[in-house]
C-alpha positions in Angstrom: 0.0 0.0 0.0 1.1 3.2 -0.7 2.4 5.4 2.2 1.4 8.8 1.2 -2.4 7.0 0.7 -4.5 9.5 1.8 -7.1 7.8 4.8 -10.1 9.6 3.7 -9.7 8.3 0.1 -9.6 4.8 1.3 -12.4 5.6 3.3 -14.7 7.0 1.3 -13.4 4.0 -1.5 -14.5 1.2 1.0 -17.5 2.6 1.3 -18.2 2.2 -2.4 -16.7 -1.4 -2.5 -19.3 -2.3 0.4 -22.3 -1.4 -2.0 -20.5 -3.4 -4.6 -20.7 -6.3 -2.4 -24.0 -5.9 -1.6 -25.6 -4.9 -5.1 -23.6 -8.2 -6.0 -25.4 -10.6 -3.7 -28.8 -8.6 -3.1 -29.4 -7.1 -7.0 -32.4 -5.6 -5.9 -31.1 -3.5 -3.2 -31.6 0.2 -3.0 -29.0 2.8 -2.1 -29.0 5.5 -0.4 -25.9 7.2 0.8 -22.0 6.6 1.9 -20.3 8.9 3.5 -17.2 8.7 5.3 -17.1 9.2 9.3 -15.1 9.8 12.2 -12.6 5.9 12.1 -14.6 4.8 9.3 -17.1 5.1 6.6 -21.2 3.5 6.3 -23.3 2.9 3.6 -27.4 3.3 3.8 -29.8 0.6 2.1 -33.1 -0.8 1.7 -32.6 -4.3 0.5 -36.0 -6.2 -0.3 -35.5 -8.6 3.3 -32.8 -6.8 5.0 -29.3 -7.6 6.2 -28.3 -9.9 8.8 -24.9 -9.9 10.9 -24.0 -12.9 8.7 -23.6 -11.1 5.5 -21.4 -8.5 7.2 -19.0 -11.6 6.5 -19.7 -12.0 3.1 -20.0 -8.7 1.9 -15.9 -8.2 3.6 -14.8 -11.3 2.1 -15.8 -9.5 -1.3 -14.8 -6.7 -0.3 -11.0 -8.2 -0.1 -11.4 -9.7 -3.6 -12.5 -6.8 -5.1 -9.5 -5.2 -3.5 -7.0 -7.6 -4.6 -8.8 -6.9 -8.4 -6.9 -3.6 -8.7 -9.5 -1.9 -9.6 -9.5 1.7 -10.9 -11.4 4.5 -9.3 -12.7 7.3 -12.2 -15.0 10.1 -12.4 -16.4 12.0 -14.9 -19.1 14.9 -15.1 -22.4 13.8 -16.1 -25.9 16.0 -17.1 -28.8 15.1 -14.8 -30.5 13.9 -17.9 -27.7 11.0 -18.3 -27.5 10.4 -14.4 -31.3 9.9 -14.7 -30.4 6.8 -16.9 -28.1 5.7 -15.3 -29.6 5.3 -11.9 -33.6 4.8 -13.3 -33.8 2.0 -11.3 -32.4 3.5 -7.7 -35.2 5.7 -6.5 -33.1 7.6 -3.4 -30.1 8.3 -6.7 -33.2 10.0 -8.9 -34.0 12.2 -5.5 -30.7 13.0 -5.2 -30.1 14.2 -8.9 -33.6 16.0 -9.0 -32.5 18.1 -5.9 -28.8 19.0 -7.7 -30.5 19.9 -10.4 -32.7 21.9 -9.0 -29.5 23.9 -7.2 -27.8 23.4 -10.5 -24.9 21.5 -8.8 -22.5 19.7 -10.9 -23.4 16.1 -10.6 -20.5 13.5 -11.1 -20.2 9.8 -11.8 -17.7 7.9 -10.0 -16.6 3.9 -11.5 -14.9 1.6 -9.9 -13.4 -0.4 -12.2 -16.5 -2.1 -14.3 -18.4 -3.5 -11.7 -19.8 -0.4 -9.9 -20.9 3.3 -10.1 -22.0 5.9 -7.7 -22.8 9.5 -7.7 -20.3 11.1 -5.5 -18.0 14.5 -5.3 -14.7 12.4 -5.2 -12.1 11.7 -2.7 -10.9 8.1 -3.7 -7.8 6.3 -4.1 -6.9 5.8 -7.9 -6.1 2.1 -7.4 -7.9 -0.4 -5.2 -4.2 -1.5 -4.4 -3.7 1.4 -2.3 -5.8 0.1 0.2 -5.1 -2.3 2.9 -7.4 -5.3 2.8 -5.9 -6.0 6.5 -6.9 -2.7 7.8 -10.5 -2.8 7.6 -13.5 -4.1 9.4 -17.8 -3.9 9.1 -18.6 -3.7 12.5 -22.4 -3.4 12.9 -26.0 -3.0 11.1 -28.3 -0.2 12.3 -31.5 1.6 11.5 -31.6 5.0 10.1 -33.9 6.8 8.1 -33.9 8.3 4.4 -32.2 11.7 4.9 -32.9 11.5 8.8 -36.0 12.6 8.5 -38.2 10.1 10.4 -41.3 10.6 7.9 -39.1 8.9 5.2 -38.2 5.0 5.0 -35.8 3.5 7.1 -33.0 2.0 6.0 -30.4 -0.2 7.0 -26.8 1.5 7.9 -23.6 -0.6 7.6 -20.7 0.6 9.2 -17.0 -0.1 8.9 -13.9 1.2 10.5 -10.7 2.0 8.3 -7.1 2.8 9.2 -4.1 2.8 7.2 -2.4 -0.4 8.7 -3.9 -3.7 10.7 -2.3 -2.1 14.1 -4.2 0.7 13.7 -6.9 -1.7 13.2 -6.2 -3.9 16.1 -5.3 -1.0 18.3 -9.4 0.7 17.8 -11.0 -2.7 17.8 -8.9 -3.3 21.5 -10.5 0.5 22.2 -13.8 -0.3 21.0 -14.3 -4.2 23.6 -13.5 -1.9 26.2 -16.0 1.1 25.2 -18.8 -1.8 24.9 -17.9 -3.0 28.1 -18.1 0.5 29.8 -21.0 1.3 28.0 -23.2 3.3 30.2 -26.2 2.2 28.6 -25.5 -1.2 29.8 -24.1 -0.1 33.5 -26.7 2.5 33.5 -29.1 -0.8 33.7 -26.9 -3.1 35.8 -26.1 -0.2 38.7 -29.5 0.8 38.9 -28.5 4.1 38.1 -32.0 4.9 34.9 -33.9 3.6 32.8 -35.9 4.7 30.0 -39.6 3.5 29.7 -41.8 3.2 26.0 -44.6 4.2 28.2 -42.7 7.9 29.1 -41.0 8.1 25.6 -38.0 8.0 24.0 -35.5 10.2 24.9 -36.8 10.9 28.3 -34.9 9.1 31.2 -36.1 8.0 34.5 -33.6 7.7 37.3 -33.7 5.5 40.2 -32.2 6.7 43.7 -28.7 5.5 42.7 -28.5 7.9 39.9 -30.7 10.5 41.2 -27.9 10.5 44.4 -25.0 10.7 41.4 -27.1 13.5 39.6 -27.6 15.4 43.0 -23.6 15.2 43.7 -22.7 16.9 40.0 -25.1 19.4 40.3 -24.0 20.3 44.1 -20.8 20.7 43.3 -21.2 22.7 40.6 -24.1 25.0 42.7 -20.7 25.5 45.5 -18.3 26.1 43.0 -20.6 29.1 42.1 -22.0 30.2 44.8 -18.6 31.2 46.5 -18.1 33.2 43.5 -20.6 35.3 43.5 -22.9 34.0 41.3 -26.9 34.0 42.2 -29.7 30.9 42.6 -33.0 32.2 40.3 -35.7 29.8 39.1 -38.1 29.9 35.7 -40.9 27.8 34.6 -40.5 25.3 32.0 -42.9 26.7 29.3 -43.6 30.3 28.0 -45.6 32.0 25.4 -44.7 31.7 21.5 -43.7 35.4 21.8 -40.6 35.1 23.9 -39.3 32.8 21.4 -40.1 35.3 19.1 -37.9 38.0 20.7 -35.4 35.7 20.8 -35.4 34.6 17.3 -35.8 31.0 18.3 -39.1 30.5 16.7 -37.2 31.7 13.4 -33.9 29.9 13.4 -33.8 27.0 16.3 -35.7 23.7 14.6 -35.5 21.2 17.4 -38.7 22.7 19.3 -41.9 20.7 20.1 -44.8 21.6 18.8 -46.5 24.5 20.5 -49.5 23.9 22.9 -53.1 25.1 21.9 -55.2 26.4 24.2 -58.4 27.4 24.4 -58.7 31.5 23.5 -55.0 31.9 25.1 -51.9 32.2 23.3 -49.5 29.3 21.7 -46.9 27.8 25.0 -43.7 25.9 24.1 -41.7 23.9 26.3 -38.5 25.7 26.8 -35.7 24.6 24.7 -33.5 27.0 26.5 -33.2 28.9 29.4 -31.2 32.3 28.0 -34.9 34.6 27.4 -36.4 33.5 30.7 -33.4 35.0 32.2 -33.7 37.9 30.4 -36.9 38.5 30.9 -36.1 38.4 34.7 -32.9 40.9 34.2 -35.3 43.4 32.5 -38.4 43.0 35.0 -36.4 45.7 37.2 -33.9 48.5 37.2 -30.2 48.0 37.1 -27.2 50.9 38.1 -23.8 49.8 36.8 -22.9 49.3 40.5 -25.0 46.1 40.2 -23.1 44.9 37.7 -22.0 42.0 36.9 -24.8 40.3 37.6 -24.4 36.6 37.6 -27.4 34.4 37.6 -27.7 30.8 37.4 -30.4 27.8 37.4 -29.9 24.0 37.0 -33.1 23.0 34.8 -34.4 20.9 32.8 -34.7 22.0 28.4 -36.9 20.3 26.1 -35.4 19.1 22.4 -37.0 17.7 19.6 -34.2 15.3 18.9 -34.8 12.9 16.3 -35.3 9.7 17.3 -33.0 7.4 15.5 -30.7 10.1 16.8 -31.2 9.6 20.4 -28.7 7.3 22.5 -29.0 6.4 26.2 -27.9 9.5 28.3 -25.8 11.3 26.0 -28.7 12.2 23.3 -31.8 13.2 24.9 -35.1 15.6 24.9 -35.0 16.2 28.2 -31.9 18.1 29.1 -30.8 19.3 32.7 -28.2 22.6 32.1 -26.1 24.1 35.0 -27.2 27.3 33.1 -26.0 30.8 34.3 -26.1 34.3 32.4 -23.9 37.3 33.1 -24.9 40.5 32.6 -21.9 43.0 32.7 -20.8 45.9 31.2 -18.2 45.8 28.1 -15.3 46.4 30.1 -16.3 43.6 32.4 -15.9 40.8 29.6 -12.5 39.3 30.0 -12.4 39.2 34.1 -15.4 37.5 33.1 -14.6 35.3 31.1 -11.4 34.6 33.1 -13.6 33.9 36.2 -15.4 30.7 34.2 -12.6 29.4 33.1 -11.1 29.2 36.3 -14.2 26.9 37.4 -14.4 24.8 34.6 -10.7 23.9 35.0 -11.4 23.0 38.9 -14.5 21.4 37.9 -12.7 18.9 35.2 -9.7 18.6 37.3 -11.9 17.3 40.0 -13.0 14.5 37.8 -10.1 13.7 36.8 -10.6 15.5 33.0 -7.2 17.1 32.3 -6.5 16.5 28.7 -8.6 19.1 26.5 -8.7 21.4 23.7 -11.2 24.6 23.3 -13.1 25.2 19.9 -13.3 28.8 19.2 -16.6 28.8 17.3 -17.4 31.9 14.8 -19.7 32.6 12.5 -19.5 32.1 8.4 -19.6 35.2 6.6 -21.1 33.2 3.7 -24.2 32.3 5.4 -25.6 35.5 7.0 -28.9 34.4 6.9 -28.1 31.6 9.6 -27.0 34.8 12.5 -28.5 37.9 13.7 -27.1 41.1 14.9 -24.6 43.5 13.5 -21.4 41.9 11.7 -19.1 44.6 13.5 -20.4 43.0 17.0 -19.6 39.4 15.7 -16.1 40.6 14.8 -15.7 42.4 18.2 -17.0 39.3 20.0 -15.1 36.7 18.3 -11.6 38.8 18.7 -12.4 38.8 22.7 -13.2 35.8 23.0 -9.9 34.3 20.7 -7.6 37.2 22.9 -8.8 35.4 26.2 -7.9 32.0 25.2 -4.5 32.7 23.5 -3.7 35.0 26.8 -4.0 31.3 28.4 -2.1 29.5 26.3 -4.8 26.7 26.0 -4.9 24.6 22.8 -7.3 25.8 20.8 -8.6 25.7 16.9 -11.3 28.2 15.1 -13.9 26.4 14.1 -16.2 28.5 11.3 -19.8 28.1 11.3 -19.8 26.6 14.5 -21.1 29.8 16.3 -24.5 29.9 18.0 -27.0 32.2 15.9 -26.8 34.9 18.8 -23.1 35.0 19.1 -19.4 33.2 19.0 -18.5 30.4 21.7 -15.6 28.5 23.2 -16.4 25.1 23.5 -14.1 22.3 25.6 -13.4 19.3 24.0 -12.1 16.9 26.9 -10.8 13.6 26.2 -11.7 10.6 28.5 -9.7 7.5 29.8 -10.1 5.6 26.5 -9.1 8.8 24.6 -12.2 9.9 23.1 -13.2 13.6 22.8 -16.5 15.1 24.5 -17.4 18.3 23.9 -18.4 20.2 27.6 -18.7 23.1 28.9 -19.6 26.1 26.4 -19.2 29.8 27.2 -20.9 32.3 24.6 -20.8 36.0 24.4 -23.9 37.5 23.2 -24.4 41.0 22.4 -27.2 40.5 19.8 -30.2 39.4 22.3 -29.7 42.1 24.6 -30.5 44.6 22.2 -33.8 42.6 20.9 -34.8 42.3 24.5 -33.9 46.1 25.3 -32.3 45.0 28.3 -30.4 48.2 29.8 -28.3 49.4 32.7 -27.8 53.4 34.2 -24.4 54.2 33.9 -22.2 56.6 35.9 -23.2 58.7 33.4 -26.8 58.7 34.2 -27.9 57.6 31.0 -29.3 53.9 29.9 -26.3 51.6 28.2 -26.8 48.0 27.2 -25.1 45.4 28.8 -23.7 42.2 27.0 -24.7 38.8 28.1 -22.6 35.6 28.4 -23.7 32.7 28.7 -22.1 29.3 30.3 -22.4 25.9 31.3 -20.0 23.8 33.1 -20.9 20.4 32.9 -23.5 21.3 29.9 -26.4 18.5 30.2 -26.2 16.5 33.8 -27.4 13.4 31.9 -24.9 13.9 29.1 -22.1 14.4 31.6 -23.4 11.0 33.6 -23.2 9.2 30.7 -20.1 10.3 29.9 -19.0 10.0 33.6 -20.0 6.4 33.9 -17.8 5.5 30.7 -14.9 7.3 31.9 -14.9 5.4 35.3 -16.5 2.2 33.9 -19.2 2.6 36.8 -16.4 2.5 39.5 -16.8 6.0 40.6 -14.4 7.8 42.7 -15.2 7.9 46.6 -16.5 11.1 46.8 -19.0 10.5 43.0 -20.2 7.2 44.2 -23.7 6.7 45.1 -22.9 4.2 47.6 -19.4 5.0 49.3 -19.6 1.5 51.6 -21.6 -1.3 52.6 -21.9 -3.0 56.0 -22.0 -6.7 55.8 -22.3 -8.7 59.0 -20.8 -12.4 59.0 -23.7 -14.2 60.6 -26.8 -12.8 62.4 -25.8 -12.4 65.8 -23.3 -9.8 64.5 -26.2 -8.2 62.5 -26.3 -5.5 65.7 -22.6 -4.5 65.6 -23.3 -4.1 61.9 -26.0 -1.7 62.6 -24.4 0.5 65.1 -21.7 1.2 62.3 -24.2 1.8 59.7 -26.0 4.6 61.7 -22.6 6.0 62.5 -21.8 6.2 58.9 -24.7 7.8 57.8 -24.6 10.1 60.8 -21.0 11.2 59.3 -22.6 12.1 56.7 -21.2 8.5 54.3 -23.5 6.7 51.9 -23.8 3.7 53.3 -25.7 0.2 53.2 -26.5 -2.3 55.5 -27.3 -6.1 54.2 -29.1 -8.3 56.1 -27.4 -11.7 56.5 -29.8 -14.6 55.8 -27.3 -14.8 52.6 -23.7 -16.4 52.2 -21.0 -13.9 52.8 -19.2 -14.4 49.7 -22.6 -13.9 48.2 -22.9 -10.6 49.5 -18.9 -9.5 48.6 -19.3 -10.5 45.1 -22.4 -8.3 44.8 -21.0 -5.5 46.3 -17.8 -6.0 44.1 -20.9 -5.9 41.3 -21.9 -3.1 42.2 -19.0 -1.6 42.0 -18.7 0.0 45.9 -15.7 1.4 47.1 -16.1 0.1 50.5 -16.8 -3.1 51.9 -17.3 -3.7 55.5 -16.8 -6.8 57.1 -18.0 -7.6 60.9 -17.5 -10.9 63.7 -16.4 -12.0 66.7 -13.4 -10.4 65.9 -14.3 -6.7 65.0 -17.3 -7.1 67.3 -15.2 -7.8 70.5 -12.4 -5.2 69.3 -14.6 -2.4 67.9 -13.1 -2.9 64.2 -14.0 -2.9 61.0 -12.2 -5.6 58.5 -12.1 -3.3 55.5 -11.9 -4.3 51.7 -11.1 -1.4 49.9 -12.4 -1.6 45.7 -9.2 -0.5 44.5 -6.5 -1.4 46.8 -7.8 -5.1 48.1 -8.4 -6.0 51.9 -7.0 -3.3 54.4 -7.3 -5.4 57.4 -8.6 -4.4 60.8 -9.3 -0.5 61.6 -10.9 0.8 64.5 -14.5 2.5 63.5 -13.5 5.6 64.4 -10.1 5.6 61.7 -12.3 4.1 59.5 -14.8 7.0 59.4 -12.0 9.5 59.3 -10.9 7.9 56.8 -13.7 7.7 54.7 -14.5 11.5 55.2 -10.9 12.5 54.2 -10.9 10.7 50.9 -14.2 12.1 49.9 -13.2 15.4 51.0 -10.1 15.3 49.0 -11.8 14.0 46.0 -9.5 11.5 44.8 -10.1 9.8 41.5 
């Protein structure tokens, strides 16, 4: 294989040897798209009886021979009349071609060698040879509908993975066991931590005490963290009136809403999608002095998203999203001590669990597409330029992303990588001086007269469910002391130790420790292997022994059995090791 082969060429070519492979043993199948993807590539069908884990097999085994054919990849520009022709008998193609012609895009036929022909923009290798037939790998069939849109059909999605040598190869599939095994779909089950129900809807999670105790933590911590910095509890309802949205500009350029609610000689309510006008409105219900400012509000509350459904995924897609939401409203001088001030918390926020490996997305606007933004193009330039000088002033990695930028104003967003080395994107500060001005908010100067403040907006965690899902990945359900819903568990060897086992329950919950009691009418090594299932830090052995000598026989998760420690260490222990959240 050729060294300098570039990896989104092969790519994108495997992806047009997979619908080879499957035109060659299903005739009848039609195809929708293949893009490439982040590791990989996938392919979108409707095949007459659909695909079964089985031909994934097959359809690489020809894959490899058509490889090994050294095959030729060509293109050539076609008119939409001809690609009609061509493609008469693939009805998502004639879509396709009907909407380029419509935008008068240039359409283009791509061949590989005689046995296959897609329309496509390019981006292949020349010769099949230049692709490793070691390196690749379809992993997995899923659903997915005709342009997502869930009023078209569904369709089947293969996906494979690509890398430019079988190390690569070996190295993501190593990555990828251990991702399924931490899957926090799958723990989220196991550790009793939420659920989702048919009966509530997709999307909408339920959580049982476990992972109500782990949301309550994230958010608490996050509540401290602000508090002692001056920032100020508020709360806001979780529907409004059409009109705010129409202030805001939501109704005009946000499109995951639900469907307004109709009532009876009243006007159209929405369920909030976001918090930023309800704190607005609050700002502008009284009079501010600039000695007020900054003013720093802040809410943890639950949104409401219109995700599509084939796009939801346990915790980390959902429609009903908790933000640690806050809104500053300063004056323009105020900006970068601002600014400054959140980045302070969201690095002790991520160093506290452990997240210390990240990059920040400066996110602008596109010139080109005006139409998606509002507000003056001066502010957007002013904004973006403060918010790239703060950054670079830190030293932080960081690239520009264009187009990336909310349709109010430019962001930073944190891209932090976990424990298995994939990137999540966090916390998000925005500077907004466009929905100020549509909301009139104002401030008196020293001056005396009225000035108009900007707005920033923030989230540190950004979604509490998004975060726990990411959160239970990263740890693989073994949270850290102080995270853990359970911190220890009091198991008593036989019953007439069952009362020494309860005296050092209530003393750990009257310290202030999540603990568990078990009763003992089962086995011991029972009851240790279930802990050790559930994944608790701390398990707490009593007998004779610890009865008699008012110990504890401690097995620690991490560092095995600790021996004998009088309850009293033990608690102070405990307490320290929370307190000094270690991972």
């Amino acid at each position: 294989m050729a060294e300098n082969a570039n990896l989104e060429n092969i790519r994108h070519s495997l992806a047009h040897l997979l619908a080879a492979a499957v035109l060659k043993k299903y005739p009848k199948t039609k195809l929708g798209i293949g893009p490439t993807i982040e590791n990989g590539f996938y392919y979108d069908f409707l095949a007459p009886d659909g695909f079964t884990p089985e031909d994934l097999k097959d359809f690489e085994r020809d894959m490899k021979k058509m490889i090994g054919g050294r095959l030729v990849f060509s293109g050539e520009k076609l008119t939409p009349a001809k690609a009609k022709t061509v493609f008469k008998n693939q009805k998502f193609k004639l879509e396709l071609i009907k909407e380029f012609a419509k935008e008068k895009k240039q359409l283009t036929l791509y061949k590989t060698g005689e046995i296959f022909h897609d329309l496509c923009r390019g981006g292949h290798v020349e010769n099949t040879l230049e692709i490793n037939p070691d390196a690749f790998k379809l992993t997995h069939i899923a659903g997915a509908y005709w342009r997502g849109s869930d009023v078209n059909p569904q369709l089947q999605r293969i996906y494979g993975v690509a890398f430019a040598t079988k190390e690569e190869l070996d190295t993501y599939l190593k990555m990828r066991a251990e991702a399924e095994k931490r899957d926090h779909r799958k723990l989220g089950k196991e550790l009793q931590l939420y659920t989702m129900s048919e009966e509530v809807g997709p999307g909408l999670p339920l959580f049982y005490p476990k992972g109500a105790i782990l949301r309550r933590i994230l958010e608490n911590f996050i509540i401290e963290i602000q508090e002692k910095r001056g920032y100020l509890p508020i709360w806001i309802p979780h529907i409004t009136k059409g009109e705010l949205y129409k202030i805001s500009g939501h109704l005009d350029k946000y499109d995951t809403m639900f469907p307004p609610m109709k009532l009876k000689n009243e006007a159209d309510y929405f369920l909030k999608p976001m918090n930023c006008p309800h704190f607005m409105m609050l700002y502008a219900s009284i009079p501010h002095s600039y000695k007020e400012l900054p003013i720093r509000y802040t809410s943890t509350t639950t949104v409401y998203r219109r995700e599509k459904s084939g796009e939801l995924s346990g915790l980390t897609r959902v429609r009903s999203l908790t933000q640690d939401d806050c809104h500053v409203f300063a004056m323009p001088d105020q900006i970068e001590t601002e600014i400054n001030l959140m980045l302070d918390m969201i690095q002790e926020v991520y160093n506290a669990f452990g997240f210390k490996d990240f990059r920040v997305g400066v996110s602008v606007h596109d010139p080109k597409e005006k139409e998606k933004y509002i507000g003056d193009p001066k502010i957007w330039k002013l904004s973006e330029e403060t918010l790239m000088r703060v950054i670079k002033n830190r030293g932080w990695k960081h690239q520009v992303d264009v187009g990336e930028a909310a349709f109010y104003g430019p962001k930073l967003d944190f891209i932090f990588k976990d424990v298995l080395g994939r990137e999540w994107q966090l916390s998000t500060i925005q500077l907004d001086m466009n929905l100020p001005a549509r909301f009139k908010l104002k401030y008196i100067d020293s001056d005396g007269m009225e000035k108009q403040p900007v707005v920033i907006h923030r989230a540190i965690l950004g979604s509490t469910e998004r975060f726990m899902g990411i959160l239970i990945e990263h740890f693989a359900g073994a949270f850290p002391l102080w995270l853990a819903p359970i911190q220890a568990r009091v198991l008593a060897i036989s019953e007439k130790h069952q009362d020494y086992a309860k005296k050092l329950f209530e003393e750990l919950k009257g310290a202030g420790i999540r603990a568990e009691l078990t009763e003992s009418n089962e086995t011991l090594g029972k009851r240790i292997r279930e802990a050790q299932l559930q994944k608790i830090p701390y398990i707490l052995v009593v007998g004779d022994k610890e009865k008699q000598g008012g110990t504890v026989a401690v097995r620690h998760r991490t560092h095995g059995d600790e021996g004998e420690i009088k309850s009293d260490a033990l608690l102070q222990k405990i307490l320290k090791e929370a307190r000094d959240k270690i991972i």
